[in-house]
C-alpha positions as CSV (number, residue, x, y, z in Angstrom):
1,X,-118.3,-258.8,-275.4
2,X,-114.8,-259.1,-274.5
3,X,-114.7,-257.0,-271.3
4,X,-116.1,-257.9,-267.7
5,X,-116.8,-254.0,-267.5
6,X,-119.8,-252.0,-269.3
7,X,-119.1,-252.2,-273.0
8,X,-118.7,-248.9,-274.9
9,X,-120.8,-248.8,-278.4
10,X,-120.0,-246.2,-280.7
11,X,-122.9,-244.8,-282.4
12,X,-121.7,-243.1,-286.0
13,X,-124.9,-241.4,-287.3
14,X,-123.4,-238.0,-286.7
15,X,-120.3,-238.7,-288.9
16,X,-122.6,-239.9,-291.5
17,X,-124.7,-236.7,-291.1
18,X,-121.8,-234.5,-291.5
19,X,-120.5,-236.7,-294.7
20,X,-124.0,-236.2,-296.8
21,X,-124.2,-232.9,-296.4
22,X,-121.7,-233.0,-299.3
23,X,-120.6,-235.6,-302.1
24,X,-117.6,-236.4,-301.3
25,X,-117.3,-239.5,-299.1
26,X,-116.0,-237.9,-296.4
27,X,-115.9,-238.3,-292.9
28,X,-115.8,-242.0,-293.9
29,X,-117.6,-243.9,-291.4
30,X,-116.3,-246.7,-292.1
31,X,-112.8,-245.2,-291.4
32,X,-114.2,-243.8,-288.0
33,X,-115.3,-247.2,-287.4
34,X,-111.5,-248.4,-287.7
35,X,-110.5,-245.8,-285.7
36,X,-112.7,-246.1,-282.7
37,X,-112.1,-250.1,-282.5
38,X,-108.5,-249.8,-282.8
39,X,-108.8,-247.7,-279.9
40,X,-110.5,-250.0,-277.5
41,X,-114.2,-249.1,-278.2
42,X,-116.1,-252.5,-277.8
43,X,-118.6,-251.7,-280.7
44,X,-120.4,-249.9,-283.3
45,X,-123.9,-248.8,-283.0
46,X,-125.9,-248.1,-285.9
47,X,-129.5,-246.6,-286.7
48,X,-130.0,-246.5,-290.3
49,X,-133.5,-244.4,-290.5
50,X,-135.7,-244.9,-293.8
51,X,-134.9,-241.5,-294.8
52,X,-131.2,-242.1,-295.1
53,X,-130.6,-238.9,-293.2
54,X,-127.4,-240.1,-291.6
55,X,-126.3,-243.6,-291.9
56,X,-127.2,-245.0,-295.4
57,X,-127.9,-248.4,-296.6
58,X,-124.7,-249.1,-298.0
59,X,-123.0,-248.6,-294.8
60,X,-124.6,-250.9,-292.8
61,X,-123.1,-253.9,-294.6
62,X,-119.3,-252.4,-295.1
63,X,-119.8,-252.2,-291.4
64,X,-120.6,-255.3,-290.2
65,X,-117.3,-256.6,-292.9
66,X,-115.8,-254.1,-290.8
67,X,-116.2,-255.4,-287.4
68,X,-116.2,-259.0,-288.5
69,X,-112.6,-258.3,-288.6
70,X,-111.9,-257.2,-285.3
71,X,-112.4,-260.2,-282.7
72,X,-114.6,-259.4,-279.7
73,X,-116.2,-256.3,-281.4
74,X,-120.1,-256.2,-281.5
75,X,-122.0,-255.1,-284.1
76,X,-125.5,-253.2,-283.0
77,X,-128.2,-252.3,-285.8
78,X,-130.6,-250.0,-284.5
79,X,-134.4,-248.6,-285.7
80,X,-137.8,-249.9,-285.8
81,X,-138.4,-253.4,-286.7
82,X,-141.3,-252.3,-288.7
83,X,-139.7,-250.0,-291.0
84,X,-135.8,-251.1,-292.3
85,X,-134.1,-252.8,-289.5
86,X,-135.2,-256.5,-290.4
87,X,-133.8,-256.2,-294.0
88,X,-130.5,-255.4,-292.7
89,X,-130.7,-258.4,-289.9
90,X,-131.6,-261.2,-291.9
91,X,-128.9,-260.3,-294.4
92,X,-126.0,-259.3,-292.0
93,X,-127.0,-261.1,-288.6
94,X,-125.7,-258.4,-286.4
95,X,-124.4,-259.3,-282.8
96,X,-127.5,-257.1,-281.7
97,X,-131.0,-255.2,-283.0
98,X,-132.5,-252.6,-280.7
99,X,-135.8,-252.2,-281.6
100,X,-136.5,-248.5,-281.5
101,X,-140.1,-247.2,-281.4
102,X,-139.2,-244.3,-284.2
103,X,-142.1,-242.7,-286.4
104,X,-140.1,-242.6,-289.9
105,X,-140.0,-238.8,-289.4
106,X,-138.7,-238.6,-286.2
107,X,-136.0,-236.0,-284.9
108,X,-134.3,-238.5,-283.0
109,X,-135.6,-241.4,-280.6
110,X,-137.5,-239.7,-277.6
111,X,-139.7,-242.6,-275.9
112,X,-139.3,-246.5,-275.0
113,X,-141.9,-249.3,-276.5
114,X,-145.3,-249.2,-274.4
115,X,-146.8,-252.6,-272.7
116,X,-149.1,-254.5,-273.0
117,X,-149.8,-252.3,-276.4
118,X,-146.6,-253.5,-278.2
119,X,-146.3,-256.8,-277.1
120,X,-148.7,-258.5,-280.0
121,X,-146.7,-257.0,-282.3
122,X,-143.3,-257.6,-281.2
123,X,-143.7,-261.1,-280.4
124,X,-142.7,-262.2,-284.0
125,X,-140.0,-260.1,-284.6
126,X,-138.1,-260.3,-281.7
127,X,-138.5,-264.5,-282.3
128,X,-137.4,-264.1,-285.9
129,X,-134.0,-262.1,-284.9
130,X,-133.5,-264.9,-281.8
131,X,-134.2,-267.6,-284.5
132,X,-131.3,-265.9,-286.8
133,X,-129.1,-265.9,-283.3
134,X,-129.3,-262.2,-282.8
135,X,-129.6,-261.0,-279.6
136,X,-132.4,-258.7,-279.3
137,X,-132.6,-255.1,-277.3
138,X,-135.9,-253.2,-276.4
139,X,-135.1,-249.4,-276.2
140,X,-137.5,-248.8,-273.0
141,X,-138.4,-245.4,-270.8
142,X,-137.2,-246.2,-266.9
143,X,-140.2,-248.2,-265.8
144,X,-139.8,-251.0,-263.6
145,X,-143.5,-252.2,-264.6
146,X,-142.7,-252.6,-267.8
147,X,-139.9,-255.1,-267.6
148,X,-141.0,-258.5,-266.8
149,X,-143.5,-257.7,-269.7
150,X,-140.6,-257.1,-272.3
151,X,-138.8,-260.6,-271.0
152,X,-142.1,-262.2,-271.7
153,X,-142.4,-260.6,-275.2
154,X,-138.6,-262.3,-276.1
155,X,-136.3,-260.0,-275.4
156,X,-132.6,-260.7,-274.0
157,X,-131.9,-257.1,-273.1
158,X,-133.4,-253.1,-272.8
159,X,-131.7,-250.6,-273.4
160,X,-132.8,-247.6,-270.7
161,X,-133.6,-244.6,-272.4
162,X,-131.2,-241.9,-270.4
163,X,-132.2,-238.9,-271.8
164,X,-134.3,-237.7,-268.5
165,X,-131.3,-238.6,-266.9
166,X,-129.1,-236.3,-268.8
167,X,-131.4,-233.5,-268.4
168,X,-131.1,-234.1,-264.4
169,X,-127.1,-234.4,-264.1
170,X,-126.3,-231.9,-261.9
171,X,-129.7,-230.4,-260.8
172,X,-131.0,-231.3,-257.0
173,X,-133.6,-234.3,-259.2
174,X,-130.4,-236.3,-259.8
175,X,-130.7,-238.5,-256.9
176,X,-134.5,-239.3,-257.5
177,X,-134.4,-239.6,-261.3
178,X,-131.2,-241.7,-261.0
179,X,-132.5,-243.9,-258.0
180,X,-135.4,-244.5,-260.9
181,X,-132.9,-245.8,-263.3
182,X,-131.4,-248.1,-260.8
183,X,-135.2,-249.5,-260.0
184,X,-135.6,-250.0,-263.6
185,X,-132.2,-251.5,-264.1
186,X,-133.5,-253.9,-260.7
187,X,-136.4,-254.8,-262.3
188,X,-135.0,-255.6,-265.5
189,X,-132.5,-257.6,-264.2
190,X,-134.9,-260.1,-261.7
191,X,-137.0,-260.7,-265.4
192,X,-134.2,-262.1,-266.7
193,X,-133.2,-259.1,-268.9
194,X,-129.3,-257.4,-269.5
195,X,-129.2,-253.6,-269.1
196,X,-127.9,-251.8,-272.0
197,X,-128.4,-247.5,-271.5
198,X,-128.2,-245.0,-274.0
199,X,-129.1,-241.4,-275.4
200,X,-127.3,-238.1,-274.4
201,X,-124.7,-239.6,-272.1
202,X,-121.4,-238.2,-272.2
203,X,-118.3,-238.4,-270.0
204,X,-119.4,-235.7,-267.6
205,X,-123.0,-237.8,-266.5
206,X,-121.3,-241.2,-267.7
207,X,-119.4,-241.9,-264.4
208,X,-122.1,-241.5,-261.8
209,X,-124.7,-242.8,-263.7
210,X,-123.0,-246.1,-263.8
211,X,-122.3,-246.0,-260.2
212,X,-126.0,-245.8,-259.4
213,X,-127.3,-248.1,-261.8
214,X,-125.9,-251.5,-261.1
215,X,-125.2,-254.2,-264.3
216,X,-125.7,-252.1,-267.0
217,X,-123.6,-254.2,-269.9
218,X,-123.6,-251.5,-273.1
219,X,-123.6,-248.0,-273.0
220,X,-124.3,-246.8,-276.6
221,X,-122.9,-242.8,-277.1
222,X,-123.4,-240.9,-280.4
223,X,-123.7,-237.0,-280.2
224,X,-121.7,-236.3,-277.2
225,X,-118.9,-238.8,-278.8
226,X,-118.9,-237.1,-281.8
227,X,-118.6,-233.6,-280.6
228,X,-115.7,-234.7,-278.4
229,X,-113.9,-236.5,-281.4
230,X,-114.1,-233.1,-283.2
231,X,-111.9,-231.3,-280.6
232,X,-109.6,-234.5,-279.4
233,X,-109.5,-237.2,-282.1
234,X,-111.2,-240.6,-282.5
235,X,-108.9,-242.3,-280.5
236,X,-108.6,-239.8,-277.3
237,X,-112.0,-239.7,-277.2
238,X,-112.5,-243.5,-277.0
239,X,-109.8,-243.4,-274.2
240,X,-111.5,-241.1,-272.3
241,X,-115.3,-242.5,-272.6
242,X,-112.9,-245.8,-271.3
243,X,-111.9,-243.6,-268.9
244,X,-115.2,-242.7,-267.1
245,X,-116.2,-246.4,-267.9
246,X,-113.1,-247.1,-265.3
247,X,-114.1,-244.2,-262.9
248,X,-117.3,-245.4,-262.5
């Protein structure tokens, strides 16, 4: 991406959520989309779900037209490479997949990919979206163990699953849950991996959470973006996620 600093993604499943719960194309995502990157937001972030819940197939390529028209702008297709995702990669070569350990049912993602179990598995797929010149991002629980075995498996990034984190901001396990983070981020890091982080941050937790967890390269933010957008506007909101990027 374009800028030396951590890279805000904006993940637009919740404006697609609110637009099918009628039939009339609206919210546009792909208008939100416009929005947010005119406003300095560094990305989109995707996870188009077999279920079609929120984000639908027909989105996921009038996004990526989207974004190919805004220089510098990255393109992230999320879900689990076993399911959708890989249909929508090999036709639109997104910037970058995260592969998300998702049951097809799921509420929303709640855990990070398990080695050695996953590795046999993942092997091919992540070598298949590296082969297309995708970059490819394992959505992982905090674990420094775990990290030299997700290099080995392919992978260029992981994205830390925050959501422990979140629950913490604030509370006396801050220190030690975030001190956690940054061992992960550590461990990533000497393996050879990028940092990406992601799942219920918001501009309250955003600032110090980058301050105690050194490199991280993407932040992906959904829900909390969303919410704010309601009350402020796609474009004040993107300034002021940009804002706790720069106060961190």
């Amino acid at each position: 991406m374009s800028s030396p600093r951590t890279a805000l993604s904006v993940n637009l499943n919740k404006v697609a959520l609110v637009r099918n719960t009628r039939h009339l194309g609206i919210p546009s995502v792909v208008r939100a989309a416009s929005l947010c990157l005119a406003a300095g937001a560094h990305g989109i972030t995707v996870h188009p779900r077999p279920d079609g819940r929120h984000i639908r197939g027909d989105d996921v390529p009038a996004l990526s037209e989207l974004v190919a028209h805004h220089p510098g702008a990255e393109y992230n297709i999320e879900g689990n490479p076993f399911h959708n995702l890989m249909d929508f990669v090999r036709q639109l070569r997104p910037h970058q997949a995260t592969f998300v350990p998702d049951s097809e049912g799921q509420f929303t993602s709640d855990h990070g990919w398990d080695f050695p179990a996953d590795a046999q598995r993942l092997r091919p797929v992540i070598a298949e979206c590296r082969a297309l010149g995708v970059r490819v991002s394992l959505f992982m629980d905090p674990r420094p163990d775990q990290m030299a075995a997700a290099r080995a498996a392919g992978a260029d990034r992981v994205e830390l699953y925050t959501e422990t984190y979140a629950r913490a901001h604030g509370t006396p396990d801050e220190a030690r849950v975030l001190h956690g983070f940054a061992e992960a981020a550590r461990a990533a890091q000497a393996a050879g991996l990028e940092v990406n982080a992601g799942h219920d941050l918001n501009r309250a937790n955003l600032p110090a959470f980058l301050r105690a967890v050194p490199g991280v390269r993407e932040v992906s933010i959904g829900h909390a973006f969303v919410a704010d957008a309601l009350e402020q506007g796609y474009d004040a909101t993107v300034r002021a996620y940009l804002a706790a990027i720069t106060a961190a």
